[in-house]
C-alpha positions as a Markdown table, in Angstrom:
| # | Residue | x | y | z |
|---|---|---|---|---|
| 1 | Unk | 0.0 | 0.0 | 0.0 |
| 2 | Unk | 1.2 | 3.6 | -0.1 |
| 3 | Unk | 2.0 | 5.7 | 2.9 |
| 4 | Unk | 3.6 | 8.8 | 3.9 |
| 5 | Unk | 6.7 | 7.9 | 5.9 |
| 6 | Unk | 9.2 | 9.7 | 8.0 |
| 7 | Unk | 13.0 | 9.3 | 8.7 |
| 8 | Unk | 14.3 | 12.4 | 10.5 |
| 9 | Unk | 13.0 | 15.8 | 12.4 |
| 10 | Unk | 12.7 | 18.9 | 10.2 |
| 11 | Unk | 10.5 | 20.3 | 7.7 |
| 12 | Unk | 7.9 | 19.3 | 5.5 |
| 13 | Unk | 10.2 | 17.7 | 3.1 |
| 14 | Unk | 11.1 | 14.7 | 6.1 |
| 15 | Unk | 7.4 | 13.2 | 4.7 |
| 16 | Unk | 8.3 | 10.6 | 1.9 |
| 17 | Unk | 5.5 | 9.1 | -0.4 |
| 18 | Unk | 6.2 | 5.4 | -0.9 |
| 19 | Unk | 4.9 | 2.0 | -0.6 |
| 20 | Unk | 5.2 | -0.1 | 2.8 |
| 21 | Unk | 3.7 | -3.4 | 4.3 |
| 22 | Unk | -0.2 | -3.3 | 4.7 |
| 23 | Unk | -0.7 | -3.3 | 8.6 |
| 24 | Unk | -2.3 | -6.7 | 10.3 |
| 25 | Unk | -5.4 | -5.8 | 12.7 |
| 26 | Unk | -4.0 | -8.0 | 16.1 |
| 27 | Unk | -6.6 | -8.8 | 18.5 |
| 28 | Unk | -9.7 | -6.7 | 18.9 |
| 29 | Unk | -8.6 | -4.3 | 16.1 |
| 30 | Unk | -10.1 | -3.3 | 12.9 |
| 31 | Unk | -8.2 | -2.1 | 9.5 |
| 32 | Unk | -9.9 | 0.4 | 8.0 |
| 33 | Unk | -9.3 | 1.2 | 4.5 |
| 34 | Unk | -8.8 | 5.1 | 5.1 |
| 35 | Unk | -11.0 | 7.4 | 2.9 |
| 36 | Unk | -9.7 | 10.7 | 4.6 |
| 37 | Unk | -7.3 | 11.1 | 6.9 |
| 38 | Unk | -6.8 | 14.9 | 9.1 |
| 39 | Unk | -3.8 | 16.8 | 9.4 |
| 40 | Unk | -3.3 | 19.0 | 12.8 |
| 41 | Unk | -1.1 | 21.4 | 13.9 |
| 42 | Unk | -0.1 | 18.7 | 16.3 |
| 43 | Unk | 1.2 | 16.3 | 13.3 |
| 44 | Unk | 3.2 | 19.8 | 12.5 |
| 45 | Unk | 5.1 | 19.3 | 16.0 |
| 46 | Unk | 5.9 | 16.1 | 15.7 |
| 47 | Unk | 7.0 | 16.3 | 12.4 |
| 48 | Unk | 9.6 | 18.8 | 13.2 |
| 49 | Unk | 10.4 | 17.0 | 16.8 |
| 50 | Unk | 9.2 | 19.8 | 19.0 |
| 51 | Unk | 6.9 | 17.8 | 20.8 |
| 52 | Unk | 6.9 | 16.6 | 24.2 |
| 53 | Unk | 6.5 | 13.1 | 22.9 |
| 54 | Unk | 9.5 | 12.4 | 20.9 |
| 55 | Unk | 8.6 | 9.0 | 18.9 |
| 56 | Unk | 10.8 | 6.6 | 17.7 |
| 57 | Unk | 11.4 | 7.0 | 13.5 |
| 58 | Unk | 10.5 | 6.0 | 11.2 |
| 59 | Unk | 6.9 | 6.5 | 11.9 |
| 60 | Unk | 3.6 | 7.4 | 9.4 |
| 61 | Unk | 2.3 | 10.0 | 10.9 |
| 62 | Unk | -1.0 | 11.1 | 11.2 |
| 63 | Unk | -4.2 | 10.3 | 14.0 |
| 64 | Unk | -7.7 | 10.8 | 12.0 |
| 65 | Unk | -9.1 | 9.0 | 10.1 |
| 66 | Unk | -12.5 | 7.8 | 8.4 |
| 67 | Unk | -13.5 | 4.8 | 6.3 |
| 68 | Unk | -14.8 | 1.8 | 5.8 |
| 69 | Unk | -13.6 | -1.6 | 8.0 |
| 70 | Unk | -12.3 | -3.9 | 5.4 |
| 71 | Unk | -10.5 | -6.5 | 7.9 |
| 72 | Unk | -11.2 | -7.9 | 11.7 |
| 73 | Unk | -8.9 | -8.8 | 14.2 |
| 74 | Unk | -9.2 | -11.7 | 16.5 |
| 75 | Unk | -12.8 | -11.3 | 19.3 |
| 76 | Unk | -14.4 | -8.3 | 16.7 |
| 77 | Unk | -18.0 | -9.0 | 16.0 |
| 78 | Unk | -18.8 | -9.7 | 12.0 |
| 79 | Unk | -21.0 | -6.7 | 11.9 |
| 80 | Unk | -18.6 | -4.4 | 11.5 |
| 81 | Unk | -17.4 | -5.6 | 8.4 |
| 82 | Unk | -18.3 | -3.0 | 5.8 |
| 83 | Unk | -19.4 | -0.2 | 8.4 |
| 84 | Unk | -18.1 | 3.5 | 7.5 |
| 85 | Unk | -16.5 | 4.7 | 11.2 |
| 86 | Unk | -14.3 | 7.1 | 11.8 |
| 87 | Unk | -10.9 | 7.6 | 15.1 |
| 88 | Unk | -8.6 | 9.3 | 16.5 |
| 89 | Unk | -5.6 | 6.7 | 16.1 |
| 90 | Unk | -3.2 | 9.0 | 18.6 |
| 91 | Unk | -0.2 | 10.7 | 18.1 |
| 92 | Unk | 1.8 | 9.5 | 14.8 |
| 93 | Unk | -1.1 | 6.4 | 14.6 |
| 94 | Unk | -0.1 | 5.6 | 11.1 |
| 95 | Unk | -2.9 | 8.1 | 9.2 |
| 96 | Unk | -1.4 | 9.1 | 6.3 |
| 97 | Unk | -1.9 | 5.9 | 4.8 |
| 98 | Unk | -4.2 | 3.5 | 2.5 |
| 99 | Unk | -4.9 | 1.9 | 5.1 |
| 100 | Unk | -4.7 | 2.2 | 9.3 |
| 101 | Unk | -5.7 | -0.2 | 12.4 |
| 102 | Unk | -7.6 | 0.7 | 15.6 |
| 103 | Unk | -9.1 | -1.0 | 18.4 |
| 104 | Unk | -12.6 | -1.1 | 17.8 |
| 105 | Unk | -13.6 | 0.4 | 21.1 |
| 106 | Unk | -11.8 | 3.4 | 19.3 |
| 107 | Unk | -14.0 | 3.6 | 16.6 |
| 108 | Unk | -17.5 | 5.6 | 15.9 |
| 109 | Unk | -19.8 | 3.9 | 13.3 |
| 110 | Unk | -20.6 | 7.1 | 11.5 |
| 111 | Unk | -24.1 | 7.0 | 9.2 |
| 112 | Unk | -24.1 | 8.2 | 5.7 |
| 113 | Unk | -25.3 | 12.2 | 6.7 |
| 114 | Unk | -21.8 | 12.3 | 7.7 |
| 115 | Unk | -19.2 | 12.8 | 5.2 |
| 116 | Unk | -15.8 | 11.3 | 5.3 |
| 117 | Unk | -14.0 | 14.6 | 5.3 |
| 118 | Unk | -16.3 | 16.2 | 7.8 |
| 119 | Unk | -16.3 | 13.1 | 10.3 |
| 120 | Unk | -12.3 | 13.7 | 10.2 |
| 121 | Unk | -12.7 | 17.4 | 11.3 |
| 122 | Unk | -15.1 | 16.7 | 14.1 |
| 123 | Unk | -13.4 | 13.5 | 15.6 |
| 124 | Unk | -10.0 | 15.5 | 16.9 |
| 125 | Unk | -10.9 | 18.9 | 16.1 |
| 126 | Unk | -14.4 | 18.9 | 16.6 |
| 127 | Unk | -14.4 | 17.6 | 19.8 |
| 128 | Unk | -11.7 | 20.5 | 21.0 |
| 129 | Unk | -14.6 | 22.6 | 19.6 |
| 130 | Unk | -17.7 | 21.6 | 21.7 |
| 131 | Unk | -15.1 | 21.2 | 24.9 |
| 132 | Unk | -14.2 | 24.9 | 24.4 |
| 133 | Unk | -18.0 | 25.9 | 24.1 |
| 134 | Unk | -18.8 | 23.5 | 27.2 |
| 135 | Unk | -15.7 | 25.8 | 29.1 |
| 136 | Unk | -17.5 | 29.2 | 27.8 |
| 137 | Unk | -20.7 | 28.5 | 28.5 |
| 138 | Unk | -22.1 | 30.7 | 25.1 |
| 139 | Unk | -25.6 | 31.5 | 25.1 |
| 140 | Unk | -27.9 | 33.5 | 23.2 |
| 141 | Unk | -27.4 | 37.3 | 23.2 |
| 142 | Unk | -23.3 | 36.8 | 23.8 |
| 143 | Unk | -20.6 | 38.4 | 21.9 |
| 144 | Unk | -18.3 | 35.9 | 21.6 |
| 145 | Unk | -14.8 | 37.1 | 19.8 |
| 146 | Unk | -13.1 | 34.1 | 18.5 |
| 147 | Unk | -9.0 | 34.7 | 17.4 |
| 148 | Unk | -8.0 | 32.3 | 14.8 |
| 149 | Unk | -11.3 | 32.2 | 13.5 |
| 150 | Unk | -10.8 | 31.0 | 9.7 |
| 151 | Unk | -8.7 | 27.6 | 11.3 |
| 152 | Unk | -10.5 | 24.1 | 11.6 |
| 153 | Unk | -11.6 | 25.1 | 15.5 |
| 154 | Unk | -11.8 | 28.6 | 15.2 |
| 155 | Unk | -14.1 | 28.1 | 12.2 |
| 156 | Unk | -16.4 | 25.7 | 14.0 |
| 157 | Unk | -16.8 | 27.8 | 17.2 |
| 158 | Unk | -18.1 | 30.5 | 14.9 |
| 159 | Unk | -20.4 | 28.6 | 13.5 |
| 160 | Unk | -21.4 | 27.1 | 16.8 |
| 161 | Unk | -21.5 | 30.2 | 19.1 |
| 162 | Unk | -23.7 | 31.7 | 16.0 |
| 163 | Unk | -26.1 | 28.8 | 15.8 |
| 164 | Unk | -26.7 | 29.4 | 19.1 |
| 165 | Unk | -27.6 | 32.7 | 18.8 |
| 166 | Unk | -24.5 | 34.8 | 20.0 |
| 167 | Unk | -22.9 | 37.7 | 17.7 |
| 168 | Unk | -20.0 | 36.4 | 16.9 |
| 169 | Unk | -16.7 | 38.9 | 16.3 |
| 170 | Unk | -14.5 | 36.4 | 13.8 |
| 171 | Unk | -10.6 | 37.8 | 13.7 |
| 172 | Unk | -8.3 | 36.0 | 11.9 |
| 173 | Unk | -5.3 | 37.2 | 9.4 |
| 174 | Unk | -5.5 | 38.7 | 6.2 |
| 175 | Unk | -8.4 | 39.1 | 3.7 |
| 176 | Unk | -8.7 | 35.7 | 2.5 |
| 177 | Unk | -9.1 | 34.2 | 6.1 |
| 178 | Unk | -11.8 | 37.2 | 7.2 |
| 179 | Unk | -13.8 | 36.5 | 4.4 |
| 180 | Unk | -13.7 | 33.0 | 5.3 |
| 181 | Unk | -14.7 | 33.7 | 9.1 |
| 182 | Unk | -17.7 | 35.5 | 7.1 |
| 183 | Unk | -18.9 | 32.4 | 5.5 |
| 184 | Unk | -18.6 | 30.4 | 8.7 |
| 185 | Unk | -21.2 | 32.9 | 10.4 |
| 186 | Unk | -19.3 | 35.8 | 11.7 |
| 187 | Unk | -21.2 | 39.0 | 12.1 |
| 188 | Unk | -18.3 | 40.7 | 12.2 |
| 189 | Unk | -15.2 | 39.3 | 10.3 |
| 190 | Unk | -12.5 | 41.4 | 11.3 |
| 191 | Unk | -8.7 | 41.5 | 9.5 |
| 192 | Unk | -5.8 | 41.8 | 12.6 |
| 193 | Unk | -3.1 | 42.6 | 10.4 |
| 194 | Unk | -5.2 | 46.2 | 9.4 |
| 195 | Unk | -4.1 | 48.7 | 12.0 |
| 196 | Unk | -6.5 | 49.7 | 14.4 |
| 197 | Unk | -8.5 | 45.9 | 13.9 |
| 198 | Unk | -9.4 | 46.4 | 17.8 |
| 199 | Unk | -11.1 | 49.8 | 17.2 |
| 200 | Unk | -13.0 | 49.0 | 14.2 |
| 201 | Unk | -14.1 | 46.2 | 16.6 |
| 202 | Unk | -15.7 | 48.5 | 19.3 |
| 203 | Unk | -16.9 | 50.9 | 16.3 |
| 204 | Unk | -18.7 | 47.6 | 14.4 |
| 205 | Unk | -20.6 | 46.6 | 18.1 |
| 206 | Unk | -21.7 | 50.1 | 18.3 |
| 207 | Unk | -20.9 | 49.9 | 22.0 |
| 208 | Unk | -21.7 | 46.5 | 23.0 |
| 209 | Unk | -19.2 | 45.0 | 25.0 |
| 210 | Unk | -17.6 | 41.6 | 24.3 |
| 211 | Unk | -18.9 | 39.0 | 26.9 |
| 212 | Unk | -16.5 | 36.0 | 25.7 |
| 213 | Unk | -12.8 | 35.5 | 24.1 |
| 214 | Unk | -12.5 | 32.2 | 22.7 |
| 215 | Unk | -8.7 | 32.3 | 22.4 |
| 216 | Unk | -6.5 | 29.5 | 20.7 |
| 217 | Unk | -3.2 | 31.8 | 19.2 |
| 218 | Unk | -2.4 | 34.0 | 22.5 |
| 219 | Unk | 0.4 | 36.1 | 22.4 |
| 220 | Unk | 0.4 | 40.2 | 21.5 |
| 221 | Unk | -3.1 | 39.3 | 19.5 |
| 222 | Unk | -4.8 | 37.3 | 22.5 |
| 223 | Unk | -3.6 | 40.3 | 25.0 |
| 224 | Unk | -5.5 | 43.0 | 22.4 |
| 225 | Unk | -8.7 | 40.5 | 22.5 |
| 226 | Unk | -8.6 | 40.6 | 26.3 |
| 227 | Unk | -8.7 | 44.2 | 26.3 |
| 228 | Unk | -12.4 | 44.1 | 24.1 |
| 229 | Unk | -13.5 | 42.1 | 27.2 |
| 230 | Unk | -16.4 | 44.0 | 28.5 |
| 231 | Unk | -16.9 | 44.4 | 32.8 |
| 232 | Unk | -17.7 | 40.9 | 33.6 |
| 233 | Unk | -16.7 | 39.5 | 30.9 |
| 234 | Unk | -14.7 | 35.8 | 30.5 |
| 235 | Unk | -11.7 | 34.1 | 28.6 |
| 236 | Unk | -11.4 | 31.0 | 27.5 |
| 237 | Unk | -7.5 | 29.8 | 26.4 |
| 238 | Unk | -7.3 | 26.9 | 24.4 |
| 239 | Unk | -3.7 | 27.2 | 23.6 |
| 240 | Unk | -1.4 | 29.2 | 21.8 |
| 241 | Unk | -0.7 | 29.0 | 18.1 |
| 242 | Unk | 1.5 | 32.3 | 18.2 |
| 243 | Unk | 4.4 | 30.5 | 20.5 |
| 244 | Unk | 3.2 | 32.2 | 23.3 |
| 245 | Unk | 0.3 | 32.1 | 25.5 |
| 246 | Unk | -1.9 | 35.3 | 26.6 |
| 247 | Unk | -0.6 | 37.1 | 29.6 |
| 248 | Unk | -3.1 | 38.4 | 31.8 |
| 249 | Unk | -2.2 | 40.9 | 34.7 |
| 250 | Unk | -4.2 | 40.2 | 38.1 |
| 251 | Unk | -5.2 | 43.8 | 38.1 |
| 252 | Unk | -7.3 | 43.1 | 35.0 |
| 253 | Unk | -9.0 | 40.2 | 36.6 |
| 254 | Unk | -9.6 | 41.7 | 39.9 |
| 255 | Unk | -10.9 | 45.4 | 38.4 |
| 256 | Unk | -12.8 | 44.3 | 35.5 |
| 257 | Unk | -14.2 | 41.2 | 37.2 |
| 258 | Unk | -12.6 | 38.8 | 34.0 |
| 259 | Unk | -12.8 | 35.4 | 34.1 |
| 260 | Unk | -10.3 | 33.3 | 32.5 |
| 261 | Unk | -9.8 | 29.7 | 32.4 |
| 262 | Unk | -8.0 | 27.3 | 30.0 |
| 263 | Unk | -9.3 | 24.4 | 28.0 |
| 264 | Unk | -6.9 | 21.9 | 27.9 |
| 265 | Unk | -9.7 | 18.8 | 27.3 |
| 266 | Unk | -12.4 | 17.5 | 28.8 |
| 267 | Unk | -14.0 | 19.2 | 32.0 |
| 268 | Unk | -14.9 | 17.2 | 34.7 |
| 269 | Unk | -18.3 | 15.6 | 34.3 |
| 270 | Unk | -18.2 | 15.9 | 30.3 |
| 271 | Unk | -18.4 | 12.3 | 29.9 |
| 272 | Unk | -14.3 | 12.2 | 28.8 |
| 273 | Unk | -12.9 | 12.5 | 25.0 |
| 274 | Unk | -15.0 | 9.7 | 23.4 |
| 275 | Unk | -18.4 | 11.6 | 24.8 |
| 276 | Unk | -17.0 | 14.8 | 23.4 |
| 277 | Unk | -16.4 | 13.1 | 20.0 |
| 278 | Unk | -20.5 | 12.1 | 20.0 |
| 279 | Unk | -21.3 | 15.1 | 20.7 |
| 280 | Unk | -19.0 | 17.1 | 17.7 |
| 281 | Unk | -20.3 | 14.2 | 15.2 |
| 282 | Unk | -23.4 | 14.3 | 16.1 |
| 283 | Unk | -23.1 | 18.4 | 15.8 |
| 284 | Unk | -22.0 | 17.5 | 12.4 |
| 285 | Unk | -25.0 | 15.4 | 12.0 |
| 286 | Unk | -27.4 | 18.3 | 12.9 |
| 287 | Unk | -26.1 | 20.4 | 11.1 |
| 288 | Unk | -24.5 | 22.7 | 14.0 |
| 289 | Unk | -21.2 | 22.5 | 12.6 |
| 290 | Unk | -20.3 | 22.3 | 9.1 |
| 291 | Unk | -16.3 | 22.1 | 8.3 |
| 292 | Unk | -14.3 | 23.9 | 5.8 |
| 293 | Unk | -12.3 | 21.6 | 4.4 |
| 294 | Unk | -9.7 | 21.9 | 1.9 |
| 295 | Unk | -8.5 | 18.6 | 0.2 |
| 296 | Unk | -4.6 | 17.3 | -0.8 |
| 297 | Unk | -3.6 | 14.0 | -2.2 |
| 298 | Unk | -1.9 | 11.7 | -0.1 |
| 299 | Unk | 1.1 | 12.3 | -2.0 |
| 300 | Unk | 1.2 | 16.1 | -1.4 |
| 301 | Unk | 0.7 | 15.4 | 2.1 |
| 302 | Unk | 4.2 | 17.7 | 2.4 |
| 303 | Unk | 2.2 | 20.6 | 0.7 |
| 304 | Unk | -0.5 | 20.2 | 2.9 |
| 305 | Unk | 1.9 | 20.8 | 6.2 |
| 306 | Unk | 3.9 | 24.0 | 5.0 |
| 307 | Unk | 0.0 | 25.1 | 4.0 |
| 308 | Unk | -0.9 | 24.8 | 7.4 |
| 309 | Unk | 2.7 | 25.8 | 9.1 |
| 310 | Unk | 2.1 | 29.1 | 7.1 |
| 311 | Unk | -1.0 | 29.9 | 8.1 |
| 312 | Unk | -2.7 | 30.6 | 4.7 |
| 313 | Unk | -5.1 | 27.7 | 5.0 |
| 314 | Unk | -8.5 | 28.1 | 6.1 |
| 315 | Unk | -10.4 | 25.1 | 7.6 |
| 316 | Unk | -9.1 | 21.6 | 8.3 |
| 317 | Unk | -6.9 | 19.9 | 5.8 |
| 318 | Unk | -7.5 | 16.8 | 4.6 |
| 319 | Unk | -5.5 | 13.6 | 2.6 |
| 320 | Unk | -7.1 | 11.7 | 0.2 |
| 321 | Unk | -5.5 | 8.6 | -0.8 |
């Protein structure tokens, strides 16, 4: 079968195209001939080694994946031979690939209302999605600013915090990318590389103050965001795709009355990851979320990465073998 393989640390380059060994599902496992497979910024870090986990090379990278089962493992019931499912295989689980093995208790069955590429986006990046929103608490008559806006999370809690009724304040770099936070629902797509972004924020809301900052780049960006924070108003980190995360003084949080809190995964009483995956695919389902995706060939999965690494793509990428 074909795969995308890599030998050393760097840049996008380390990701070779070539044939390997079809994997063996061992007991309890499923192979799933892979219709799409996800790239994250995560695959980015381990690609270039700068991840806490360091693993062992050579690896095929990639951790989401949808398709149909096409072989059982030892113990897995007939039935789910020929079902369409979709996983998250881990980090470096071997997605960029023909074909990829799971454990079945790893797997959803996903229905045909749910396409592969979209089932991809809400399984990893999905789920990060309705965690965040669980962490905010949006409701109707918010106004939620999301940073990052036009990206594969940002995108969907834009068109999540809309559907639920909140005006939603989409920033996100350059023309192409606010346009994009336009289609996903933003009221008010807003470029942050125009000067003055913040003020033509307060000037759009004609006075209304933000309630919530959805925040997932941090840095000198996520410290302007925090400032658009009305009295009362709350944060909500979910990392920092700038290198550095939002820095915000005690003062602010004391004389403003801010609240800020990260969201590193799944809050206590969520039901854990798997219960936030049901709940992003069955968003999907409903029609709550509906990801931009933007498609490569498995072969080009190195053009896909250094799309991603520079920022230019909008929505979630996907591989197509």
């Amino acid at each position: 079968m074909k795969a995308v393989k890599q030998y050393a640390f760097g840049g996008p380059h380390v990701l070779v195209h070539e044939d390997v060994d079809e994997p063996r599902p061992g007991p309890w496992q499923v192979r799933i001939k892979v219709a799409a497979a996800g790239v994250s910024r995560l695959d980015l870090a381990v690609r270039a080694g700068v991840h806490p986990w360091s693993p062992t090379l050579p690896i095929i990278p990639g951790r989401e994946v949808a398709g149909v089962v096409e072989a059982l493992g030892d113990g897995v019931p007939s039935r789910w031979l020929g079902r369409r499912v979709v996983t998250c295989l881990g980090l470096a689980g071997g997605g960029y690939a023909e074909l990829a093995v799971r454990e079945v208790a790893a797997v959803h069955e996903i229905g045909d209302e749910i396409p592969d590429e979209a089932a991809v986006a809400a399984v990893v990046t999905g789920r990060t999605a309705v965690g965040v929103l669980d962490a905010a608490r949006v409701a109707a008559g918010d106004v939620v600013l999301v940073l990052g806006a036009a990206g594969g999370v940002g995108g969907m809690l834009v068109q999540a915090a809309a559907n639920l009724g909140a005006t939603v304040v989409g920033v996100a770099g350059g023309p192409a990318r606010s346009a994009a936070a336009r289609r996903h629902g933003a009221a008010v797509p807003v470029d942050h590389h125009e000067p003055g972004w913040a003020g033509r924020v307060t000037r759009e809301l004609a006075g209304r103050p933000v309630t919530t900052l959805l925040d997932g780049v941090g840095g000198e960006l996520g410290r302007q965001a925090v400032d658009l924070l009305g009295y009362g108003g709350r944060a909500v980190v979910f990392g920092w795709a700038s290198g550095t995360p939002v820095e915000v003084p005690a003062r602010d949080l004391y004389e403003r009355e801010l609240t800020l809190r990260g969201a590193p995964g799944p809050a206590p009483g969520s039901g854990g990851v798997r219960r936030l995956e049901e709940r992003a695919l069955a968003a999907v389902r409903d029609g709550v979320i509906a990801p931009l995706v933007r498609r490569f060939p498995l072969a080009e999965a190195a053009t896909a990465h250094a799309e991603l690494e520079s920022r230019r793509a909008t929505g979630k990428i996907i591989l197509v073998p």
